[in-house]
C-alpha positions in Angstrom: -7.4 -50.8 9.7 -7.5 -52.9 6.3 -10.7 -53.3 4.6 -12.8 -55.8 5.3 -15.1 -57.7 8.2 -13.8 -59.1 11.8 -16.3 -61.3 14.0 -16.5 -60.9 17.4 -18.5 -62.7 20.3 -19.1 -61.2 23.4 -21.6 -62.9 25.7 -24.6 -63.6 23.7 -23.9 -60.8 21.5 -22.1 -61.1 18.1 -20.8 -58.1 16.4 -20.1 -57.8 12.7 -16.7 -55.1 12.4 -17.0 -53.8 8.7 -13.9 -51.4 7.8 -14.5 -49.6 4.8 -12.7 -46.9 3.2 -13.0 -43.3 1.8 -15.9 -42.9 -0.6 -16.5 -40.1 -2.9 -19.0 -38.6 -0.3 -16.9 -38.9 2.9 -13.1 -38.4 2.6 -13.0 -40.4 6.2 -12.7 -43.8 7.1 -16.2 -45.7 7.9 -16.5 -48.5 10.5 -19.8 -50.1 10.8 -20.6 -52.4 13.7 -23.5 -54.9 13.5 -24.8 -56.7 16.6 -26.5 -60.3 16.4 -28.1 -62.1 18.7 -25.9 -64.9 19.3 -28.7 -67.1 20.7 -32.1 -65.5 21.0 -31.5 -61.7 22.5 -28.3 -59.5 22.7 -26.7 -58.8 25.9 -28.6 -55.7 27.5 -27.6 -52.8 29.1 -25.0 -50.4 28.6 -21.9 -51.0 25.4 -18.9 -49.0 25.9 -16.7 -48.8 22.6 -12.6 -47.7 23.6 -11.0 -45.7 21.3 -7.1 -46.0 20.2 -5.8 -44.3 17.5 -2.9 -45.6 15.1 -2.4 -42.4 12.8 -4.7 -39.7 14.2 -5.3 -36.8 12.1 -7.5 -34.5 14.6 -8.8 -37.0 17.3 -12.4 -36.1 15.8 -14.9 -39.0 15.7 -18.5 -39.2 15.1 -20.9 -42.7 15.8 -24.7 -42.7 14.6 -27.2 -45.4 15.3 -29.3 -46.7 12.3 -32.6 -45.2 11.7 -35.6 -46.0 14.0 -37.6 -48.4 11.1 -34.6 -50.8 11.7 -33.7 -51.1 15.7 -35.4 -51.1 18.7 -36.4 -47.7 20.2 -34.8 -48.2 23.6 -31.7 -48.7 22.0 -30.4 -45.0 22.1 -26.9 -43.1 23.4 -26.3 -42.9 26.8 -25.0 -39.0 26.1 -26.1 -38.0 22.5 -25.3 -34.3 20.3 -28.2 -33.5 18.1 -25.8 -31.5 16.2 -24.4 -34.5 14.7 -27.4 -35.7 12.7 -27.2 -35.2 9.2 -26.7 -38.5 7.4 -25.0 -39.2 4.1 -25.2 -38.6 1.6 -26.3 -34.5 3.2 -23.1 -34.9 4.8 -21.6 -34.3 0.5 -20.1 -30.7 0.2 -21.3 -30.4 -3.2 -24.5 -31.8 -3.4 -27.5 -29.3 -2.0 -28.1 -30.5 1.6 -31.9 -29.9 2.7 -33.4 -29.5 5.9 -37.0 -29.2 7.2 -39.0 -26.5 8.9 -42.6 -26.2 9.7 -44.4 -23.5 7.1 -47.3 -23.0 9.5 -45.1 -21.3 12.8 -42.3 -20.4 10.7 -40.0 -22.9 13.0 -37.4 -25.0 12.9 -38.5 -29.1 12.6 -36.7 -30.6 15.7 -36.9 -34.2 13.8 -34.7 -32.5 11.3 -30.7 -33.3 10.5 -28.5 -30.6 11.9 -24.8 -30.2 11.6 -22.0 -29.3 9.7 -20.0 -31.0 6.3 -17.5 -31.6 9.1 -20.2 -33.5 11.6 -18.0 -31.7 14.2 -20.0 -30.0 17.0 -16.9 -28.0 18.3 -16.6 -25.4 15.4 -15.5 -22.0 16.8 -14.3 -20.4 13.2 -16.7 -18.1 11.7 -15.0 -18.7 8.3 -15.6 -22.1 8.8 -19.2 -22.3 9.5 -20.0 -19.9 6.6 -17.7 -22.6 4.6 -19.1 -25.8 5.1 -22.7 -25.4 7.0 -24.9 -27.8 6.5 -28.0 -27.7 5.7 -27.8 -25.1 2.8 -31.2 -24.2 3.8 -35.0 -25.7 5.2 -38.2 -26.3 3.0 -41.8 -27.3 4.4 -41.5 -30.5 6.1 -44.3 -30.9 8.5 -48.0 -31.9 7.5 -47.2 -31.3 4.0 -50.2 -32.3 1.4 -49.3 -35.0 -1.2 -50.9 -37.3 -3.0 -51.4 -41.1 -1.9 -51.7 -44.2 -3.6 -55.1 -45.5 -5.0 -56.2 -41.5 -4.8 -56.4 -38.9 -2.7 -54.2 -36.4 -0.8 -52.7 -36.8 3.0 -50.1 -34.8 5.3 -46.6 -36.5 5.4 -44.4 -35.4 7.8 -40.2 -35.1 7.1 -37.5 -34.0 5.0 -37.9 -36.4 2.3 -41.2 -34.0 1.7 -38.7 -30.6 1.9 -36.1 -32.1 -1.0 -39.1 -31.8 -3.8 -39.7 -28.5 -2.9 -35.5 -27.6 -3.6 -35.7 -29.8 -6.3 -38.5 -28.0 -7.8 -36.8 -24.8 -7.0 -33.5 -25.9 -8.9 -35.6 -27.1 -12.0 -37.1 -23.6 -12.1 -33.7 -21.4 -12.2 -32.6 -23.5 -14.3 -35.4 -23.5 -17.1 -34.9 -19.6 -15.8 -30.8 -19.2 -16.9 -30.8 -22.3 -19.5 -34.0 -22.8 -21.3 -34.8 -19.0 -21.1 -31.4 -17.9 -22.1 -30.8 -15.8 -19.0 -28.0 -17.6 -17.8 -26.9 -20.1 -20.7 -23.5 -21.5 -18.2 -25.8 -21.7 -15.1 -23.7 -25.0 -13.3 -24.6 -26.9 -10.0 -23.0 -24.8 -7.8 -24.1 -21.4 -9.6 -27.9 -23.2 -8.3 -26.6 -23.7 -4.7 -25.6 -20.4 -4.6 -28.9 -18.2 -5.7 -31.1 -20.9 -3.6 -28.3 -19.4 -0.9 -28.9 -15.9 -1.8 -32.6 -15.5 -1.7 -32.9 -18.3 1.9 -35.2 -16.0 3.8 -34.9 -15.4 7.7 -36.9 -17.4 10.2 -38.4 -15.6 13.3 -36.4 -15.9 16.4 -33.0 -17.3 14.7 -30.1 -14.3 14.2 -27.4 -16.1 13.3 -26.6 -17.5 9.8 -25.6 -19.9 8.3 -26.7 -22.1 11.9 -26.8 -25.9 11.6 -30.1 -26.3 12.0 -31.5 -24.2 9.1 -28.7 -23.4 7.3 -29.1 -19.8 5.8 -32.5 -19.6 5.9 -35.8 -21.5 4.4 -36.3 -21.7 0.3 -37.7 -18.4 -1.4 -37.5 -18.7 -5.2 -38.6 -15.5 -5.6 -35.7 -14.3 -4.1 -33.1 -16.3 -5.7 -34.0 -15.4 -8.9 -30.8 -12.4 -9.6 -33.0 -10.1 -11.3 
């Protein structure tokens, strides 16, 4: 399909087609579909989208509806896989891909993206999971203390509260290897790896990496090779 948008009416329904193409994050191509009321409400009940490929590579596909701030919450998938949920741009192989658990029961945040780089729920290969799992690992995300406009401090609730915490963490080995002269050639991927190497185990998870909290949940102390 050639880049660009295709209109469509159907009923009082009309959907915006937007073909896009690979992007430095996501190899793949992109369709986005946006429905508009043609006249005051969209056409309820249940959209099925067919499928037919012109040059398939695997026959894998993936759809994701936009966040909750931005659609109606009755508007959900008739049959949904929670192990599809990690959004771009977590879904980058290189960058550091952070998920959320709760610090007070040592658990894993249900609200929190899960998957692989691959967004395929049907991996069977060992090798592969250990490859591309994502999330690298989990940081606090639940009822996490932080400071609120005009003064004051509050609990926020969600992964965009787990990325300081990794961010943080990075900063730190880095002042550790760079500014301290531990580890002068410490790179991006050098970081990934210790914040890999010292994820600590959760309580009642066994397997590792898992696409819910990766290798385990953020332990500086740990990563630090000493």
């Amino acid at each position: 399909m050639n880049p660009g948008v295709e209109r469509i009416v159907l009923g009082n329904t009309k959907i915006l087609c937007y073909f896009g193409t690979p992007l430095p994050y996501s190899a793949v191509q992109e369709f986005y579909f946006d429905f508009l009321p043609n006249q005051t409400y969209l056409t309820t009940g249940i959209w099925t989208f067919e499928i037919e490929g012109v040059s398939i590579r695997n026959g894998v596909y993936n759809m994701y509806l936009s966040s909750y701030s931005v659609r109606n919450a009755d508007t959900v998938f008739f049959i949904s896989d929670p192990n599809g949920t990690l959004t771009i741009p977590s879904t980058s192989r290189k960058v550091i891909t952070v998920g959320a658990y709760n610090s007070i029961y040592n658990s894993y945040a249900d609200f929190s993206g899960r998957g692989y780089e691959s967004g395929s729920a049907d991996i069977t290969s060992a090798q592969f999971i250990a490859t591309y799992a994502k999330p690298e690992l989990v940081a606090p995300g639940v009822n996490v203390n932080a400071a609120v406009a005009g003064g004051g401090y509050a609990g926020f609730t969600g992964t965009s509260f787990s990325t300081p915490y990794v961010t943080g963490a990075a900063a730190l080995l880095l002042e550790w290897g760079i500014v301290r002269g531990n580890d002068p050639f410490l790179y991006g991927e050098k970081v990934k790896a210790y914040l890999i190497r010292g994820a600590r185990r959760l309580p009642g998870v066994s397997e590792y990496p898992n696409p819910e909290v990766g290798w385990g949940a953020l332990c500086v102390q740990d990563s630090l090779p000493v």
